[in-house]
N, C-alpha and C positions, 0 to 999 in steps of 0.2 A: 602467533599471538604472544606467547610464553616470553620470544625472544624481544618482542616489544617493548612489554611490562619490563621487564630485565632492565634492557638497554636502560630505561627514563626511571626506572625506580632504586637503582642503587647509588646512580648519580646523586638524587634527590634524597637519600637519606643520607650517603657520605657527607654530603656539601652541609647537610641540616646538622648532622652532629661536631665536624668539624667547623662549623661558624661559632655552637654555641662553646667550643672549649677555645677557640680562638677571641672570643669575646673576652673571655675567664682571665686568657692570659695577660690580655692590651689591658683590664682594668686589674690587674697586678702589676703591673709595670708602668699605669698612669700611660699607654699610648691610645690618648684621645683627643678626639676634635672638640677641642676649644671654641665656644663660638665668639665670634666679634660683630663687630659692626655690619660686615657685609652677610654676614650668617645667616641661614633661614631658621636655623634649630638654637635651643634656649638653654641647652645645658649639655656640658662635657659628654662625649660621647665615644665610647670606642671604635677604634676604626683598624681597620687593616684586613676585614670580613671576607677581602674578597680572593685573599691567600687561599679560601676552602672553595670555593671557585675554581680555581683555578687546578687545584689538588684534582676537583672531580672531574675535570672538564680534560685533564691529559690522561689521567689513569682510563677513560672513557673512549678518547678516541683510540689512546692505546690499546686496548681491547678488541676495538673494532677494525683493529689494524693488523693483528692478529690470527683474527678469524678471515680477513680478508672481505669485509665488511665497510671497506674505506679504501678509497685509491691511493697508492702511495706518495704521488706526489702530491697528493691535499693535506697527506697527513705530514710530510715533511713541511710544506707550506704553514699549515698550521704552526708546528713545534717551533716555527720562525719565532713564535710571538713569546717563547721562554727568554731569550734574552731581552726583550720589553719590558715580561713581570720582572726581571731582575732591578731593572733601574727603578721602574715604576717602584717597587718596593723599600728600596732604599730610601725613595724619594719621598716615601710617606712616613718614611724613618729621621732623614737628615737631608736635607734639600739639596738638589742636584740642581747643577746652572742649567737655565731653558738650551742652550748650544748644545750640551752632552745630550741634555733630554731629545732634544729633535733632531743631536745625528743618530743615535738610537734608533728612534723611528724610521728613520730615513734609509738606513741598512737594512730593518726590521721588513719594511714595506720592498724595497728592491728584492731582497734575497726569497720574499713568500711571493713575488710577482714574480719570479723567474722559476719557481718549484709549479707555481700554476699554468706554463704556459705562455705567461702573459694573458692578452684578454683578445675575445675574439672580437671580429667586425661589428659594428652598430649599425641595424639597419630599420629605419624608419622609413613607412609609407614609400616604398620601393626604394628611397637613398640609401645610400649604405657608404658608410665612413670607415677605410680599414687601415689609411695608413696608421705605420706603426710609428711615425717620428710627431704624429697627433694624439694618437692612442695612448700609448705609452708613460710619455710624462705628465698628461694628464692624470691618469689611471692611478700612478707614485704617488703624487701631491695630494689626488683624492683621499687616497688610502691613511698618509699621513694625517690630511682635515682631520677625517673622520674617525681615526683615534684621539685627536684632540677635542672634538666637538661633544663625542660621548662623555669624556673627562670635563668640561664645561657643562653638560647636561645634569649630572650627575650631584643635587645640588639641593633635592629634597625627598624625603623619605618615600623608597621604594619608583621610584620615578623609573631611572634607568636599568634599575632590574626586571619591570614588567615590560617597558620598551621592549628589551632585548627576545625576553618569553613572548610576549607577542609577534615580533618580528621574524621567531627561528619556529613559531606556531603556523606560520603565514605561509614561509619557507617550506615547511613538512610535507606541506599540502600540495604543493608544487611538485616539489621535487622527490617525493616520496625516500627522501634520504634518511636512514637511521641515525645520522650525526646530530637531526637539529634537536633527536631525544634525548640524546649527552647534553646539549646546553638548555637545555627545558629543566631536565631534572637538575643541573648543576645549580645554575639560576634560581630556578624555585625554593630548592630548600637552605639559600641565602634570604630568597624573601621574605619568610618566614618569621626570620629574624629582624629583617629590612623593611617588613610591612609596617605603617603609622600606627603607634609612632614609635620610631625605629630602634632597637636596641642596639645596632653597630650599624657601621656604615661599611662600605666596601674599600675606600680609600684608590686611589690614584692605580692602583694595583691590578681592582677589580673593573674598570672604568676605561681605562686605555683598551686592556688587553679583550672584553667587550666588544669596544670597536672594532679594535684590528679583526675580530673575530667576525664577527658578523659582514665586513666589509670584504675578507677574502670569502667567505663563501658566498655571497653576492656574484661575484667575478667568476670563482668555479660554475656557481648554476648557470651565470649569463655564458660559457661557454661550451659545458655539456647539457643543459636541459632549455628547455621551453621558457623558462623563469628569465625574461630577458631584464639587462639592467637597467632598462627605462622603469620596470616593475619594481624594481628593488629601490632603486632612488624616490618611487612613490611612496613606495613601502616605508619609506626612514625620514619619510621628510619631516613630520611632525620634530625631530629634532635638527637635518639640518639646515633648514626655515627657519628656524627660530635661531640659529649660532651664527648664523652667515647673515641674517639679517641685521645682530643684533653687534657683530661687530663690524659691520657696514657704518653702523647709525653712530655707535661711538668713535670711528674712524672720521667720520665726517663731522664729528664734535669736536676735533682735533683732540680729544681723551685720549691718555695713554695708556695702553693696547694691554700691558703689561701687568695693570694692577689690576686687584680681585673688585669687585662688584656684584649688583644684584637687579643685572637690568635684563635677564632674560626675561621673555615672555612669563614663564612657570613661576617664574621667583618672583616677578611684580604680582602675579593672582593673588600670591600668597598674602602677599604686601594687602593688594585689597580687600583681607578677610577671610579668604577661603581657606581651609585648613588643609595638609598634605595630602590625607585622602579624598576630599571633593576635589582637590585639581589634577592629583594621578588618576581619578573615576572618569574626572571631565575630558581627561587628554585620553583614555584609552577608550571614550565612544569616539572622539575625532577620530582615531584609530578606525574604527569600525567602519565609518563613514570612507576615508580613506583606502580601507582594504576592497568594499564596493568598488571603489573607482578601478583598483587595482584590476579585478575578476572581471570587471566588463571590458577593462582593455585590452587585459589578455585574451578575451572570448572574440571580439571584434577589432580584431588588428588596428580600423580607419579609425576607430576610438581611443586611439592613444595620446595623441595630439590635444583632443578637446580635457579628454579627461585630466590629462596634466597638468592644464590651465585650470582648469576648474580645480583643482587640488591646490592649487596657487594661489586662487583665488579666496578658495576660505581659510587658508590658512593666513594670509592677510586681514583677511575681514576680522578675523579672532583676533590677531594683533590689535585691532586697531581699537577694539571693543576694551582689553586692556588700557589700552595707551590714554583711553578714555576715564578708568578706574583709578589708575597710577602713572600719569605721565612719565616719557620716556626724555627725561629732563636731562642737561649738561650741566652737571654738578661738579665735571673733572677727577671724576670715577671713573 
């Protein structure tokens, strides 16, 4: 129990004192997020928050790596995503071309899919899918999405830092692993700070490496534990349902891909009145509803199929119920 509290409690106060002297610094040096046009927040904000994330989250699994409290090749896996925050950081410093940025990832994601194994067979209602020349670059590409997706996510106060704490809360439970308590407390005593309405933001930093995170220990559970990845793709959908759908929609506007916007689901609520905390409240009971789905497909294997759908299903419906508030218009954004 001792070691419990430990583990999730020093993360959570490092992270919490290091965001608020990292805030001190970015508003002595003027490094903030300017809002514009496509902006959900109304005034200068500092950002770079998620540097103290980041601090808690390796000195943590460090530790745990130590005591022998973490496999080695998850923990090398992991350290992958040090050369990620590098770029990422820079980038929230002096902007790095999207090419650099996504071979980055792209090494980022090969080199922690090779420390993990790669990923094991998918098997649904007695199918099972294991080639590796399907698996595999699926798997890369995934990993890449979904560091971009969180970084697209990440767009109003406190959003993608209770995602993440929900998601590695979910995980705990599952997998009874001590790591998801390093990113609980890292997280948390970011949000803190990050709760509405938000005093720093975490920056491109905090956001990529997130994903990557959460997205390799997805692939570790789906290969050593019961936590299979059909669970964890439910687990995350509320975000990427909403990224995949939403650059589907402006793909098909013929919009270019490229520029900033404010057409996610999250960021239109906004649009229609609701303020950051009613719509992080609102997305973290879909969460709830969600995680149900999760626990009974786990419980009854033949319920994985329907539940899925049905997961699909309202997460659409909630779309559309927006789309109703703030049309999802081609305006060549």
């Amino acid at each position: 129990m001792i070691n419990i509290v430990l583990i999730s409690s020093i993360p959570f106060f490092l992270s919490l004192t290091l965001t608020y002297i990292i805030k001190r610094i970015a508003l002595k040096h003027q490094i903030v997020d300017v809002p514009n046009e496509r902006s959900s927040h109304d005034a200068p904000t500092p950002t770079g928050g998620g540097l103290a994330i980041l601090i808690s989250w390796f000195l943590g699994i460090t530790f745990l790596f130590f005591f022998n409290w973490i496999e080695k090749n998850l923990y090398f896996a992991l350290l992958c995503g040090i050369l990620l925050a590098v770029v990422s950081l820079i980038d929230d410093i002096i902007s790095v071309p999207p090419v650099i940025r996504l071979a980055i990832q792209f090494i980022t994601a090969i080199l922690s899919f090779y420390f993990i194994n790669g990923v094991s067979s998918l098997k649904i209602l007695g199918f099972e899918i294991s080639s590796v020349f399907v698996l595999y670059p699926v798997t890369i590409v995934g990993i890449v999405w979904f560091i971009n997706l969180f970084n697209f996510l990440d767009g109003i106060d406190g959003f993608a830092s209770l995602e993440a704490v929900t998601i590695a809360a979910v995980m705990l439970i599952f997998s009874s692993n001590f790591i998801n308590l390093v990113l609980i407390g890292s997280v948390a005593g970011f949000l803190y700070w990050n709760w509405p309405k938000a005093k720093i933001f975490m920056g491109d930093i905090g956001s990529t490496q997130l994903g990557f995170i959460l997205v390799i220990l997805g692939i570790y559970f789906h290969n050593q534990t019961q936590f299979d990845i059909i669970h964890w793709i439910m687990l995350t959908s509320l975000f990427w349902f909403d990224a995949t759908l939403t650059l589907f929609r402006r793909w098909k506007n013929k919009e270019k891909l490229s520029v900033a916007h404010r057409k996610h689901v999250y960021q239109r609520a906004v649009q229609s009145g609701l303020s950051h905390k009613s719509t992080i409240l609102i997305s973290f009971a879909i969460n709830l509803g969600i995680i149900g789905l999760v626990v009974v497909s786990e419980r009854f294997d033949y319920l994985i199929i329907p539940s899925f759908v049905i997961n699909i299903i309202i997460l659409y419906g909630i779309t559309r119920m927006v789309d109703k508030k703030v049309p999802f218009i081609n305006n060549g954004r």
